[in-house]
C-alpha positions in Angstrom: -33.6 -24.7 1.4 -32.9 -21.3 3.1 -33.0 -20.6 6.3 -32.8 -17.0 6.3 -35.5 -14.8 8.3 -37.2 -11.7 6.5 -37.9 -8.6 8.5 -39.3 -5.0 7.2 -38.1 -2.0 8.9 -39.6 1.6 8.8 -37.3 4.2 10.5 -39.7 7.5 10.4 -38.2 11.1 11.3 -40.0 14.1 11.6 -38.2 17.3 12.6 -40.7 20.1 13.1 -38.9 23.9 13.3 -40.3 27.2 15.3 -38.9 29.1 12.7 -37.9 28.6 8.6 -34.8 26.7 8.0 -33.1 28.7 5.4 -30.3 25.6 4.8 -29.7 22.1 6.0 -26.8 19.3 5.8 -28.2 15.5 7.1 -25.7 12.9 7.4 -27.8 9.2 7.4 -26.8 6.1 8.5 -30.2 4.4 7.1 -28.6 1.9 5.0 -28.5 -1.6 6.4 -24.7 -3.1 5.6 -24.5 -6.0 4.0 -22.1 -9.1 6.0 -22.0 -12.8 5.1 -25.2 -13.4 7.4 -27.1 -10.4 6.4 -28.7 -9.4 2.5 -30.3 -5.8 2.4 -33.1 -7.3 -0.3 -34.5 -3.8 -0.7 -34.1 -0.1 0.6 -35.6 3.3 0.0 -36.0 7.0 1.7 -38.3 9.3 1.1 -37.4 12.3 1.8 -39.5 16.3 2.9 -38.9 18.6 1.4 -37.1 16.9 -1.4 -33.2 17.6 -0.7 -31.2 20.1 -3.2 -28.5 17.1 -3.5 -27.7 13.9 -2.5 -24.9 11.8 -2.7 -24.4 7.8 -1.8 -21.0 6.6 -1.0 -19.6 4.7 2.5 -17.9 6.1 5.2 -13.8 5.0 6.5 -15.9 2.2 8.6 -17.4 0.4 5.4 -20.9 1.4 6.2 -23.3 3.2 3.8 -24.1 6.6 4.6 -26.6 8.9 2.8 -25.5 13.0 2.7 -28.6 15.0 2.0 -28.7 19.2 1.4 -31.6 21.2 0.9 -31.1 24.7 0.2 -34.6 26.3 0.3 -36.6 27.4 3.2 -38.7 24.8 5.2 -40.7 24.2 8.5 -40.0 20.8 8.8 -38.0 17.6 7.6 -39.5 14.2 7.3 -37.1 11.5 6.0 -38.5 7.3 6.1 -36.3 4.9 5.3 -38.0 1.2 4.2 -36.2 -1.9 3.9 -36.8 -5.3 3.8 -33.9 -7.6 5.2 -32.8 -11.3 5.1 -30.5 -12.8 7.9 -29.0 -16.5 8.2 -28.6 -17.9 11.8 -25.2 -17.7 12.8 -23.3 -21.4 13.7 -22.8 -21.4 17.8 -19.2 -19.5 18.6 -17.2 -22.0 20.7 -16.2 -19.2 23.1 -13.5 -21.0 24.8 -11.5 -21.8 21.8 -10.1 -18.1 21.8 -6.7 -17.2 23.5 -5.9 -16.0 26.8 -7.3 -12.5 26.5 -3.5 -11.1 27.9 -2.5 -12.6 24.6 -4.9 -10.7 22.9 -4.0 -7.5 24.5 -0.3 -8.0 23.9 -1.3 -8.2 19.8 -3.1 -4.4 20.2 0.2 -2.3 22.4 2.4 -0.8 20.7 5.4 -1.7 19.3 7.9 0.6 16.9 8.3 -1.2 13.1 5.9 -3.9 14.2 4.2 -5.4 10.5 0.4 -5.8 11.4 -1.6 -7.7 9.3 -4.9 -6.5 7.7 -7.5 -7.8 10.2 -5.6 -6.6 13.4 -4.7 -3.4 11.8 -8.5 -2.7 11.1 -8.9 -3.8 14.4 -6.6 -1.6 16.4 -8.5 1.3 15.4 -11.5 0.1 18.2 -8.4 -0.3 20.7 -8.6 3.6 21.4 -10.6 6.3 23.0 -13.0 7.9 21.0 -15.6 10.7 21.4 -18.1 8.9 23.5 -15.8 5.6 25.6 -13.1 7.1 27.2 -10.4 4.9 28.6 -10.6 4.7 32.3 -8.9 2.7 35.0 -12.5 2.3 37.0 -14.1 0.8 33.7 -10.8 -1.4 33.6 -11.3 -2.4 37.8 -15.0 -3.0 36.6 -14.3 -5.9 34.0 -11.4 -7.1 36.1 -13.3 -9.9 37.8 -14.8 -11.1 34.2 -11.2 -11.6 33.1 -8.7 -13.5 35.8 -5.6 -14.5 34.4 -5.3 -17.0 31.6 -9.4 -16.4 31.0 -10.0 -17.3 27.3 -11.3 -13.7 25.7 -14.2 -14.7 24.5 -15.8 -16.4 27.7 -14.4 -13.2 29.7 -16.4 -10.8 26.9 -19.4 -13.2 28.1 -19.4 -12.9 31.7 -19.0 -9.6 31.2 -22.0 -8.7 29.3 -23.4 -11.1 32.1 -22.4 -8.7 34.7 -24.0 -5.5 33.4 -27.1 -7.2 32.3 -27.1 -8.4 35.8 -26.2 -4.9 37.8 -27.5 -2.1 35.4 -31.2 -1.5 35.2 -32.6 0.1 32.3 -33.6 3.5 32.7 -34.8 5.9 29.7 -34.7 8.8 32.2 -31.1 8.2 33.8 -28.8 9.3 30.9 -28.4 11.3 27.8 -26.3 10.4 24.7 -23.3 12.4 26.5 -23.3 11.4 29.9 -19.7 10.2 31.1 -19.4 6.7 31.2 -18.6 6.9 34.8 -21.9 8.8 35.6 -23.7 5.5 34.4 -21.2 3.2 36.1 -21.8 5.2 39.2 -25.7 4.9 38.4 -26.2 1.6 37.3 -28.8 2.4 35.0 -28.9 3.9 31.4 -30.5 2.6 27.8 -28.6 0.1 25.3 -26.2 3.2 23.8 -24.9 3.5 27.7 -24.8 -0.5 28.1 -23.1 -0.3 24.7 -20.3 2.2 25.4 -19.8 1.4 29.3 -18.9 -2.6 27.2 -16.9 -0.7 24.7 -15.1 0.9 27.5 -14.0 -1.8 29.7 -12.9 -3.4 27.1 -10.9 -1.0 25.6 -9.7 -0.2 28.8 -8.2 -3.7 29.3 -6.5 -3.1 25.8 -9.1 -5.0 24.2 -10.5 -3.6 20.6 -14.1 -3.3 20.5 -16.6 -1.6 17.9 -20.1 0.0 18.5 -22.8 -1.7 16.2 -26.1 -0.1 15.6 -29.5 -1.4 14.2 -33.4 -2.9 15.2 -34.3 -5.1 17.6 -37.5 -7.4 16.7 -39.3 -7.0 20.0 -42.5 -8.3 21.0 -45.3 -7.4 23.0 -46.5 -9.1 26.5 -48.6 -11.8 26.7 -52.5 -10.5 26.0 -51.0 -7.4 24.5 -51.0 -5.9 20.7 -47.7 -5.2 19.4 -48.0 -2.1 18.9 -46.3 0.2 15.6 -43.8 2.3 16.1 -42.5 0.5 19.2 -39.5 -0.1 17.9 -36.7 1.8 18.4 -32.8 1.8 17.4 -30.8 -0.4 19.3 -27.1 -0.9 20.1 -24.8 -3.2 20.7 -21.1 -4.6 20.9 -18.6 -6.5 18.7 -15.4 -8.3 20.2 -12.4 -9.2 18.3 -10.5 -12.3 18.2 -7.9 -13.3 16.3 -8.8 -16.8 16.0 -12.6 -16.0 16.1 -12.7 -13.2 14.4 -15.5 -10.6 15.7 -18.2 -12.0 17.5 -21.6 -10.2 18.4 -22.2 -9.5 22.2 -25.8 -7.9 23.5 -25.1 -6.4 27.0 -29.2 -5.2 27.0 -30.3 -8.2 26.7 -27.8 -10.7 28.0 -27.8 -12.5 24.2 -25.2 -13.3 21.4 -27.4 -11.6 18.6 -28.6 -13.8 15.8 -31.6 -13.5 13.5 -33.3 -10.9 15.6 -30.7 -8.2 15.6 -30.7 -6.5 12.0 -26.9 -4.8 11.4 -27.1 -1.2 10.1 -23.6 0.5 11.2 -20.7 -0.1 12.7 -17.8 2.5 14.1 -16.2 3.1 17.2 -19.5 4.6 19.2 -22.6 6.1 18.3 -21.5 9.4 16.8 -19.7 7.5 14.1 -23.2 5.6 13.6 -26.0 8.3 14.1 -29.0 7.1 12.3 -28.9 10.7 11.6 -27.2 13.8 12.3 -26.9 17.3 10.4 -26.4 21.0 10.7 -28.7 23.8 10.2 -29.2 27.3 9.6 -31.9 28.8 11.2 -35.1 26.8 12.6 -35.0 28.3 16.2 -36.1 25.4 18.5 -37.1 22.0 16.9 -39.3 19.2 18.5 -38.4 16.0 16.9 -40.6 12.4 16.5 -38.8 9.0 15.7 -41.0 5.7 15.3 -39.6 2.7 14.4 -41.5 -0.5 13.2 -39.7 -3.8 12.6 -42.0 -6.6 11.5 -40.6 -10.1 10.4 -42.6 -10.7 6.8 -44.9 -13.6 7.0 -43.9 -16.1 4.0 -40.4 -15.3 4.3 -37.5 -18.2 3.7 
């Protein structure tokens, strides 16, 4: 008998223009990825003004990736992805049975004719800076306590989603997508993209490989409360890589391993590689832009 969990996902965008859009390219990370623990049972977008083209294919990270155009005039853009999804619980990681994490960060530097093999090769490519996680001694000085010599990886990835559960506050107000990561060290308080990166970035820093995974959150309302539609929003998190363990899920937001609750869409090295979506337009003067998300586990489900 399965044990998989059933959720349905709405991801509504509405971009609403001052003035005529004469021609627009959207790039969509809307597709849920499939994994061993996830099945994407069912997924559509529908899509106004209906696009010129579209195209399907997956981008260098393995994700699936939507590329709209639409070359006639319009006022606004609506695009709603549906899905209905099916995740397995994962089997408890045994955190302590990875390696020292120096001998983890040994495997990742750099070494002239060194053969790689195929999982640490994909995985170097989350060893390095990219747009948004900049490698920073402070970040490194940050995690330093999490990870004392010897300190098996995965139990010093632990404390230190710990820490910054335990030291940042979350704060919708405090950040935007491009603030430096040491702005929000400095602040202590951000949303789960900052929580996300200012991870990514210790790690990285420590010469640790780490990816940037997007997707939905099931969340649920206070006690006395009606959940209410729309609450929902994108969430991120963080993905560690062990050589013996291979990469394990770690939630700095909430202070969780994710499991049947977090639903995968993307993964790349931070969120611009991920952008639910992202696009370039000609014309349109100023924009305002609505976003609801609705994740509801189906009732009946296995």
């Amino acid at each position: 008998m399965s044990t998989s969990i059933e959720y349905a996902v709405e991801h509504a965008t509405l971009y609403t223009y001052e003035d005529a859009v004469s021609r627009s390219q959207q790039l969509l990370h809307l597709v849920p990825r499939e994994n061993p623990r996830q099945q994407c049972m069912h997924q559509s977008l529908a899509i106004d003004p209906e696009p010129s083209r579209r195209s399907d294919h997956h981008d260098c990270f393995g994700n699936p990736v939507t590329l709209l155009e639409f070359d006639q005039p319009h006022r606004s853009l609506s695009i709603t992805s549906t899905m209905r999804v099916a995740i397995e619980p994962r089997a408890e990681p045994d955190l302590g049975a990875s390696p020292p994490w120096e001998r983890v960060a040994a495997l990742f530097d750099y070494r002239a004719m060194r053969p790689l093999d195929a999982a640490t090769l994909d995985a170097s490519r989350y060893r390095f800076e990219s747009t948004y996680v900049r490698i920073k001694p402070a970040l490194a000085d940050y995690a330093r306590d999490c990870f004392e010599p010897a300190t098996s990886l995965m139990v010093g990835v632990f404390a230190l989603m710990q820490k910054i559960h335990r030291e940042f506050r979350f704060d919708p107000a405090a950040t935007l997508i491009a603030t430096p990561l040491i702005e929000v060290l400095e602040k202590k308080r951000g949303v789960c993209q900052d929580f996300a990166h200012l991870m990514i970035g210790c790690l990285r820093s420590l010469g640790l490989p780490a990816r940037y995974v997007s997707g939905y959150l099931l969340t649920r309302a206070p006690p006395g409360k009606p959940r209410m539609v729309g609450a929902d929003a994108s969430h991120a998190w963080i993905s560690a890589y062990c050589p013996v363990l291979g990469w394990i899920d770690f939630d700095p937001t909430n202070n969780v391993l994710p499991d049947t609750q977090h639903i995968t869409v993307a993964w790349g090295r931070d969120f611009r590689d991920v952008s639910p979506q992202r696009g370039v337009i000609l014309g349109g003067g100023g924009h305002e832009l609505d976003v609801g998300v609705t994740v509801t586990r189906v009732a009946g489900g296995s």
